[in-house]
C-alpha positions in Angstrom: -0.9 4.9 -4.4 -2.5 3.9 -1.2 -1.5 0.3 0.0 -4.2 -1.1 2.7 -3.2 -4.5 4.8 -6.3 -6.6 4.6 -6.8 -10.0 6.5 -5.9 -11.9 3.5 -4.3 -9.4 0.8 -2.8 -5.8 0.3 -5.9 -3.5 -1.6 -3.9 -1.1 -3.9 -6.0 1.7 -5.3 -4.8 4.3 -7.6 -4.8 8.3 -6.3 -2.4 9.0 -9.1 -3.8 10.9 -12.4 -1.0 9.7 -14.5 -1.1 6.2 -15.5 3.0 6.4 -15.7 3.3 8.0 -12.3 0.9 4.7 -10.9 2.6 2.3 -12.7 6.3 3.6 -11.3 4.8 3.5 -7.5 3.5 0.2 -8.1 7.0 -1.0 -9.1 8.7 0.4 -6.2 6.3 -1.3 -4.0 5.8 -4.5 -5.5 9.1 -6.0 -3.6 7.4 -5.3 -0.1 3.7 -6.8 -1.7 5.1 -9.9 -3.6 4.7 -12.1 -0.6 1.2 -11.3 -0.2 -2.3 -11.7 -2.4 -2.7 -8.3 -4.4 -5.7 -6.5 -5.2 -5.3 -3.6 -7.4 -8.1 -1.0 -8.0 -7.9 1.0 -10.8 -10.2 3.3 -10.6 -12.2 3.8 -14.3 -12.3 8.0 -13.6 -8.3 7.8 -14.3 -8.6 6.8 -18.2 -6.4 3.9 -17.8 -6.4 2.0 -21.3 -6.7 -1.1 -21.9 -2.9 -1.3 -23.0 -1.7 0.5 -19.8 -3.9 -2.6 -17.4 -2.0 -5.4 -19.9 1.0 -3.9 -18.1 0.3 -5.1 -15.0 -0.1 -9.0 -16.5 3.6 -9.4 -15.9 2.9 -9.0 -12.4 -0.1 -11.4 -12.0 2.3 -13.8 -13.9 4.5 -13.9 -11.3 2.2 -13.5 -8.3 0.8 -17.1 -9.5 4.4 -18.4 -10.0 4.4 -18.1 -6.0 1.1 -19.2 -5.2 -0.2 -15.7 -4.7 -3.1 -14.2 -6.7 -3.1 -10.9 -8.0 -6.8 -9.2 -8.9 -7.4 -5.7 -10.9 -10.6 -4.0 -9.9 -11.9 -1.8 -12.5 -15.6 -1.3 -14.0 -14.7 0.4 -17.4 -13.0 -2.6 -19.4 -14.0 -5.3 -21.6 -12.9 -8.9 -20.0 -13.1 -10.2 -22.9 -10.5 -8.1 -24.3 -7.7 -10.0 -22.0 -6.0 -12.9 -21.3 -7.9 -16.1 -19.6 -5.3 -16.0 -16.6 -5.6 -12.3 -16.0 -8.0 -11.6 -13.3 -10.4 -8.3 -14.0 -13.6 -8.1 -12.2 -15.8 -5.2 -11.6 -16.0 -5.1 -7.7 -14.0 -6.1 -4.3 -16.5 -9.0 -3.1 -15.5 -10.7 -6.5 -11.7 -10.0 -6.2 -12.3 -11.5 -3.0 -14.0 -14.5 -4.5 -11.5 -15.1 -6.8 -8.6 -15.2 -4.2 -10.7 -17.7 -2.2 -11.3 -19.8 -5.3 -7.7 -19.5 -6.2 -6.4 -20.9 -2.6 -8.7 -23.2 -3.1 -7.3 -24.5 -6.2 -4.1 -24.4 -4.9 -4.8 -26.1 -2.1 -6.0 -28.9 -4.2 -3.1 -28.9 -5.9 -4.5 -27.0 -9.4 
């Protein structure tokens, strides 16, 4: 897993072929990226299922319990397939977008 320091949020992409193998390095890490916005590419070339990305809805859970945002990046899934409050979107500039929108919110007490 490579973790990048961004101005506003860690970018976490997946190098790992093994969905278990990504998910296990994303929990070890996830104490030192908690305090920060997440963006989490996972790349559609890995075969991530749908089932294995709903794993990581825990995560965004808390990330908005603490006023962070947490963002998955990946091109091969259906939205519509998960929950409202779960963040998917296709590219970075949107990720992006949405943690703006969601400071936003929060700054206007939403």
């Amino acid at each position: 897993m490579k973790v990048i320091q961004k101005d506003q949020y860690k970018f976490l992409s997946s190098e790992e072929t093994s969905f278990e193998i990504f998910l296990n390095n994303f929990e070890k890490k996830y104490e030192n990226l908690k305090d920060s916005h997440i963006v989490l590419e996972i790349s559609s070339k890995n075969n991530f299922t749908e089932q294995n990305i709903l794993l990581f809805l825990k995560y965004a859970d808390i990330q908005k319990e603490n006023g962070m945002s947490f963002v998955v990046i990946n091109k091969g899934v259906e939205v519509d397939n998960f929950p409202e409050n779960f963040n998917i979107v296709p590219t970075l500039i949107e990720a992006e977008d949405v943690i703006e929108m969601e400071d936003i919110q929060r700054d206007l007490g939403f």
